[in-house]
N, C-alpha and C positions, 0 to 999 in steps of 0.2 A: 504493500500500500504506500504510494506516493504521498508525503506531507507537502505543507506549503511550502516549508525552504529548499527540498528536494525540486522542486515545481520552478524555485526560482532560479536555483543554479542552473537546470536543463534550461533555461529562457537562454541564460547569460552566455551559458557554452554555445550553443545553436546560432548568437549572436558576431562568436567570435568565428566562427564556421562561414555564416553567409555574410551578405552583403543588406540583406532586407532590414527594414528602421523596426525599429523596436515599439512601435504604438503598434504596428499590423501583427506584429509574431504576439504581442501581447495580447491583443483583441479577441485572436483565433484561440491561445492558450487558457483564456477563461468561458469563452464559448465550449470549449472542451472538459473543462472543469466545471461546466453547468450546478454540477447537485451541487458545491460549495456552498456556505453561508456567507453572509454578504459581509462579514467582518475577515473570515481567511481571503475571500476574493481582495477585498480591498488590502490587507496585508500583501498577499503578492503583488500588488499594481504599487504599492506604496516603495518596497523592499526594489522590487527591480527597477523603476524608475529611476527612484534614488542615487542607487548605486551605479546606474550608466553615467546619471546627472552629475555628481559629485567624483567621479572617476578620478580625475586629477588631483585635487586634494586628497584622496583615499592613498591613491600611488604612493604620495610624499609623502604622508605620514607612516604606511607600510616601510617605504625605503630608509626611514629613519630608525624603524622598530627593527624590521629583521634583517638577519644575516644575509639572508637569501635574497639579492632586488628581484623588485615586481618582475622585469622580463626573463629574469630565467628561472623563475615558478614553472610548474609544471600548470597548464592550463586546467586545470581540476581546480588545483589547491587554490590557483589565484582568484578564481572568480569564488568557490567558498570564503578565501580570507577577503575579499571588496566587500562583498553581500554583508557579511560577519560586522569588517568595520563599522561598514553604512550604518548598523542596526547600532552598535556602540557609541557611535557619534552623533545621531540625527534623531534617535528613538530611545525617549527618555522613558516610554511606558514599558519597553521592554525591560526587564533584568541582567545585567551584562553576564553574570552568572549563566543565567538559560541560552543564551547567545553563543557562549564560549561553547558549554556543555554541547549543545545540539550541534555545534559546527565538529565537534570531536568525531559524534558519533555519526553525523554524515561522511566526513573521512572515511572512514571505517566502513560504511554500509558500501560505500563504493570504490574499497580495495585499496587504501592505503595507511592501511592499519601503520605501515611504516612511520609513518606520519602525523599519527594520531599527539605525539607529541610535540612536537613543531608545530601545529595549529593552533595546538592549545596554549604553549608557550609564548608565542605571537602575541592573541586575542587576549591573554591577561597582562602582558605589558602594554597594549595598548589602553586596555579597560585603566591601568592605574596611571599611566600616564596621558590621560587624552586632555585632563585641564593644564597641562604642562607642557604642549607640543610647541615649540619655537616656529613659526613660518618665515618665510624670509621676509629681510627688515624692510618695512615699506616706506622709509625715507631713503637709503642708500639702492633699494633696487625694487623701485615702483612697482615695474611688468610683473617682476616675479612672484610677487605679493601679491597682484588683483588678481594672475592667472592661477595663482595657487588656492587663494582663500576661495575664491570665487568658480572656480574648478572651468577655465575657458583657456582654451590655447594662447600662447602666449602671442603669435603672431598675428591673430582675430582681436585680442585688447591692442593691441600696437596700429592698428588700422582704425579702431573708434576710437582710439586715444589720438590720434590726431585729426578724424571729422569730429570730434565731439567734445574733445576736453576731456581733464580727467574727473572732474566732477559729473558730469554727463554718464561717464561710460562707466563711473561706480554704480549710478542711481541704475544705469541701464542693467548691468551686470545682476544687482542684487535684486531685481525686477523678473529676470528670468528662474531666480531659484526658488521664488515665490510660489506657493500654487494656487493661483487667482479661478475664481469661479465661474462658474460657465454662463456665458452671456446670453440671452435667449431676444429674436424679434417677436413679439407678440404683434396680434395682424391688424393692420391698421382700419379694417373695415371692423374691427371689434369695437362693439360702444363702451364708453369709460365703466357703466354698468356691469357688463361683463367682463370687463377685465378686472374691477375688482373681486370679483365672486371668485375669479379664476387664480386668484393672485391667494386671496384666504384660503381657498380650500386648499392650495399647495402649503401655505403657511400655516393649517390644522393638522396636517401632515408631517408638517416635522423639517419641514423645506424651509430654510432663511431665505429670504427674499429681499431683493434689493433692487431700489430705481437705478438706472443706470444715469449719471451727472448729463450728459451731453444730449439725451433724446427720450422722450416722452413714452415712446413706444417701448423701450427699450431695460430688461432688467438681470440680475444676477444673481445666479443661484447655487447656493449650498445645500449638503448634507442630503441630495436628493438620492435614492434607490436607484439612480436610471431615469434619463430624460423621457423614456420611452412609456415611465409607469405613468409622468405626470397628466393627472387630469388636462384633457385638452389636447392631446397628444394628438390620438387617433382622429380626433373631428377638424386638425389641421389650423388649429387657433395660435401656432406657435409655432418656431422650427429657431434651432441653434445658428446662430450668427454673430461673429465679433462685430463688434460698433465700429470699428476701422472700417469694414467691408458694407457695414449699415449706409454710411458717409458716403461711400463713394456713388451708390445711387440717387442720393441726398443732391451731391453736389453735382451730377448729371442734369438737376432740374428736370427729371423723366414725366412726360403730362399726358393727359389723358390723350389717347387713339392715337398716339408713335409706335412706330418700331421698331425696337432696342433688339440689339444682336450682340449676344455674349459667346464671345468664340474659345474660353476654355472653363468652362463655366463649372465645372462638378465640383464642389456635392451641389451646387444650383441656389445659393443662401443669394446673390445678387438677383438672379434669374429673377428669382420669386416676389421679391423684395420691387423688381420692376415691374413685374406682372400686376403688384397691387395698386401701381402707378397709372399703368397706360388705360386701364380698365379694359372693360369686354369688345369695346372697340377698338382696342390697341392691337399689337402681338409684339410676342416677344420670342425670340429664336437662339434657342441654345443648343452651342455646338461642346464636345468633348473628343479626348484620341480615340479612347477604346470604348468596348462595348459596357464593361464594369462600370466606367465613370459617368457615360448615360445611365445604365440602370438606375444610380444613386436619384443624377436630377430626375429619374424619370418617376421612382419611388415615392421624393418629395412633392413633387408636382401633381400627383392623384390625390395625397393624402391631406394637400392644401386647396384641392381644389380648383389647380388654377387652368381652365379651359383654352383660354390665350396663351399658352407656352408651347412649343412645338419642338421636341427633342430631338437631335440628331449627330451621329459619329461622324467628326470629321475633324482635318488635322490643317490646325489653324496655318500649319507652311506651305499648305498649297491652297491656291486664289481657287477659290469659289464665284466663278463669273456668274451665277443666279442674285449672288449679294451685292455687286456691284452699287454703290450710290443708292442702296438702298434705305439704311438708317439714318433713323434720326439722330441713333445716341448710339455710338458701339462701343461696347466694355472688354477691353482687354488686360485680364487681369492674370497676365501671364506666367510660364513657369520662372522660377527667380531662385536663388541660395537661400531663401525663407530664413535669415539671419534673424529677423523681426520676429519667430516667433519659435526658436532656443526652447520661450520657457516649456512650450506644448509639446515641442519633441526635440525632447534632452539630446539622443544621438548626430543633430544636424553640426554640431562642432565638430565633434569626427570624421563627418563625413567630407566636409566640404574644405576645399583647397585654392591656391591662389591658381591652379592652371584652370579648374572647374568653375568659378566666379570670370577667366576670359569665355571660357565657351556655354556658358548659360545667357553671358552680352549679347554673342554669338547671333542663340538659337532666339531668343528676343527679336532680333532684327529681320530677322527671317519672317517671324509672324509679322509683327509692324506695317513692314513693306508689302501683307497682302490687306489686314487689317483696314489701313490708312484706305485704300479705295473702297471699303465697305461704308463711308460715309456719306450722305448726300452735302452736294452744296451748300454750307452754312448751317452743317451739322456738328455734334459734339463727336470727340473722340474721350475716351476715360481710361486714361493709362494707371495701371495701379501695381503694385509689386507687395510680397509681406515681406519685405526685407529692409536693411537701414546702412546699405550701400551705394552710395553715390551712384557709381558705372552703373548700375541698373537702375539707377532712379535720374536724380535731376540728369546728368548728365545724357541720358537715356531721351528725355524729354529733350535737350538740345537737341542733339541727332534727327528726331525725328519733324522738329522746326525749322531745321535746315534741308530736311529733304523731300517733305512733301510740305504740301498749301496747309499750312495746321500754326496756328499761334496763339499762346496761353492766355489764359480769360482767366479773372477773378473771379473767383467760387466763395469768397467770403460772406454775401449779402444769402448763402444758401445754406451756411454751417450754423452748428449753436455757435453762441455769444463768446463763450471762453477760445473759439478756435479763429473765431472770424479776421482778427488781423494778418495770422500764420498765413490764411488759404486768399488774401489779397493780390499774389501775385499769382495766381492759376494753379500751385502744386503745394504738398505740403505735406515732411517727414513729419511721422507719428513715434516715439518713441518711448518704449515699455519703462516705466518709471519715472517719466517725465509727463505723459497725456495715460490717459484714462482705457490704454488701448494695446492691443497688440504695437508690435516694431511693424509698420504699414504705410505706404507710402502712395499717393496719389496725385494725377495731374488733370486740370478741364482744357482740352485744346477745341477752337473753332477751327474747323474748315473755309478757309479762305477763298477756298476757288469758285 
C-alpha cells in the first residue's frame, strides 16, 4: 500500500525522468488517487509543490549539512532528503521527529537499507540546525542571497534586477512563493441579487470569499473543496480567471455585435469573458493548436452557455485567409516564458533558459505577422503575454509598430482607477507583488490602415 510520501517521491522521481511540468503529472497523480481524503490529497499537492518551489534553497542548505553534495546523491535518496527538508522547513504542523522517522523507513521500503543511516543523520542535523542556517550575506553578494533565500536562478534575479530594481524584484520574488487564491469571473449578466446569494452560500460552506480591488465582477477564493463543487459551477455562473486576463478584455473596449477573434485562446477565460461583451448578436471565434486545448474552450463554452462562440483547431502560424480584416478586436494572447506566473507553476524556472526566451520572441513573431491582418481597418489589436520580460513585451509591441499599420492607444479611461495612469500610454506590465495580479503584460494597438 502506497502512502502519501511514497506518492510524492514517485511524482519527484518521474519529474527528474521527463520533461513534463509538474501541475499536469500532479493533476493526473490525484485523479489516480481518487479515494484519498481531501486533507492526504492536499498534503501531497502541498509537499511536492513545495519542494520543486523551494529546490534551490533546499540544495544549499542540504550542501551545507551533508557530506555527500546534492549532485552526486543517488537520485532516490535526493528527492527523499528535498521532500524531507521541504516538510522540516516550510511545515510547522508536521513533527520533525515523524519526518525524519518516515523518510528512514521509506529508505528502506525501497532498498537502501544501506542508507537508512545517512538519511537519518542528514534530517536530524538539519531539524536542529535549521534556525541557524547562514545564507549568503546579502550586503557583500546581493544575487546570491535573493537566488538562495528566494529559491530563483541566479541569472532570472540578475535580469529583473536590472528591469526592475532591487526593490521591485524582492516584492516580485516573495510574490511568487506566496500561495495566492484563486481568482474567479462571476458572469456579468448575473444580477447583484444573485450574486450575492451565490457569494453566501459558498461562504456557508466554509469558502473565504473575497472582492477582488480592481473589478466589481471579480473575487477570491479560499479553503474551497474544488472549484468544480462550488454552487454555480454546473449552471455556468462563474469560470476561473486571473484579473490580469479579466483587463485585457476590459481594455479591448469589446461592445455589443463585434467580432472578437482569439487565436490561442485555451482554457477560453478571454473567449468567454468576450462572448459576454458582444452579446447574441456578436460572435466570437476561438482558435487553439490541438484538439485537447479546444476541448477545454469547448467544455467551458456549453457549461456557460455561450451560443456566440464558435470553437476551432488551428495554428495561429499559419494565415487563415477566411479571417482576413475580419475583427473588430483580435486577442493574441500568445505563447510566452510565463515568467509572470512562477508562482502557479513553481517548475517554469527550471525550465526556461536564455536561448529559449530568443526562440519563444521567435515563434511570437510568426503568429503576429498573421495575426496583424486579422484586423479590420480601424480595429483593435490586444497583445498580451503572462510574463515580465521586456523582448516579449514592450519591446514586442515596438516590433510590431514598426511593421505593420498598428499604433498604441490609451487604454486608461477603460481600467479601474488605481491602474488608469500605468495603461495611458497603450501597454502596461502587471507585476506579482506590486499590482493585485499575476506577472501579465498587455498592449491596445489601432489599426491605422
Amino acid at each position: 500500500m502506497m502512502n502519501t510520501r511514497e506518492i510524492i517521491l514517485d511524482i519527484l522521481l518521474e519529474l527528474v525522468k521527463t520533461d513534463e511540468y509538474s501541475n499536469l503529472l500532479l493533476t493526473g497523480v490525484l485523479e489516480k488517487y481518487d479515494y484519498l481524503d481531501a486533507k492526504e490529497k492536499a498534503f501531497i499537492k502541498r509537499v511536492t509543490e513545495g519542494t520543486i518551489e523551494r529546490r534551490i534553497q533546499i540544495d544549499y542548505v542540504l550542501d551545507h549539512i551533508s557530506k555527500v553534495p546534492v549532485k552526486k546523491m543517488k537520485p532516490l535518496i535526493r528527492e527523499l532528503l528535498r521532500m524531507s527538508v521541504y516538510q522540516l522547513l516550510f511545515m510547522e504542523g508536521t513533527p520533525d521527529a515523524a519526518v525524519c522517522n518516515e523518510a528512514v523507513k521509506l529508505a528502506k521500503k525501497r532498498k537502501f537499507q544501506s542508507l537508512q543511516g545517512y538519511v537519518n543523520g542528514v534530517l536530524r542535523n538539519v531539524s536542529r540546525q535549521k534556525e541557524t542556517i547562514v545564507y549568503p550575506d546579502r550586503e557583500k553578494d546581493k544575487l546570491g542571497f535573493l537566488s538562495v533565500f528566494y529559491s530563483m536562478p541566479q541569472w532570472l534575479v540578475e535580469r529583473f534586477m536590472k528591469a526592475y530594481g532591487e526593490e521591485k524584484t524582492e516584492k516580485i520574488l516573495q510574490a511568487f512563493l506566496e500561495r495566492g487564491a484563486v481568482t474567479i469571473r462571476l458572469e456579468e449578466s448575473l444580477s447583484e441579487e444573485k450574486r450575492k446569494e451565490l457569494l453566501t452560500k459558498w461562504e456557508e460552506n466554509g469558502v473565504t470569499v473575497k472582492k477582488h480591488p480592481y473589478l466589481d465582477y471579480a473575487v477570491q477564493v479560499e479553503k474551497s473543496e474544488g472549484i468544480r463543487n462550488l454552487s454555480g459551477y454546473e449552471e455556468g455562473f462563474f469560470t476561473v480567471q486571473d484579473v490580469s486576463s479579466m483587463l485585457v478584455v476590459e481594455a479591448a473596449d469589446v461592445k455589443e455585435g463585434q467580432t472578437v477573434i482569439d487565436v490561442c485562446a485555451a482554457p477560453g477565460g478571454k473567449t468567454l469573458h468576450a462572448a459576454c461583451k458582444v452579446g447574441a448578436n456578436g460572435k466570437v471565434l476561438a482558435f487553439d493548436l490541438t484538439e485537447n486545448k479546444v476541448a477545454k474552450i469547448e467544455e467551458n463554452r456549453q457549461r456557460m452557455g455561450k451560443e456566440n462562440v464558435t470553437v476551432r483547431v488551428g495554428d495561429a502560424r499559419i494565415c487563415n485567409e477566411e479571417l482576413k480584416q475580419l475583427a473588430d478586436v483580435a486577442i493574441a494572447d500568445v505563447p510566452c516564458s510565463g515568467l509572470g506566473v512562477i508562482g502557479k507553476k513553481q517548475d517554469i524556472k527550471y525550465h526556461v533558459t536564455p536561448q529559449s526566451l530568443e526562440e519563444i520572441v521567435t515563434l511570437q513573431k510568426e503568429i503576429l505577422s498573421n495575426v496583424t491582418s486579422y484586423v479590420k481597418p480601424n480595429g483593435i489589436l490586444m497583445y498580451s503575454t503572462c510574463t515580465i520580460n521586456s523582448e516579449e513585451n514592450e519591446q514586442m509591441v515596438e516590433w510590431i509598430c514598426e511593421n505593420f499599420p498598428f499604433k498604441r492607444e490609451s487604454m486608461g479611461s477603460f481600467l479601474p482607477e488605481m491602474l488608469k495612469e500605468e495603461g495611458r500610454d497603450g501597454m502596461i506590465q502587471l507585476l506579482p507583488g506590486v499590482h493585485k495580479t499575476d506577472g501579465f503584460f498587455f498592449a491596445r494597438l489601432r489599426r491605422t490602415e
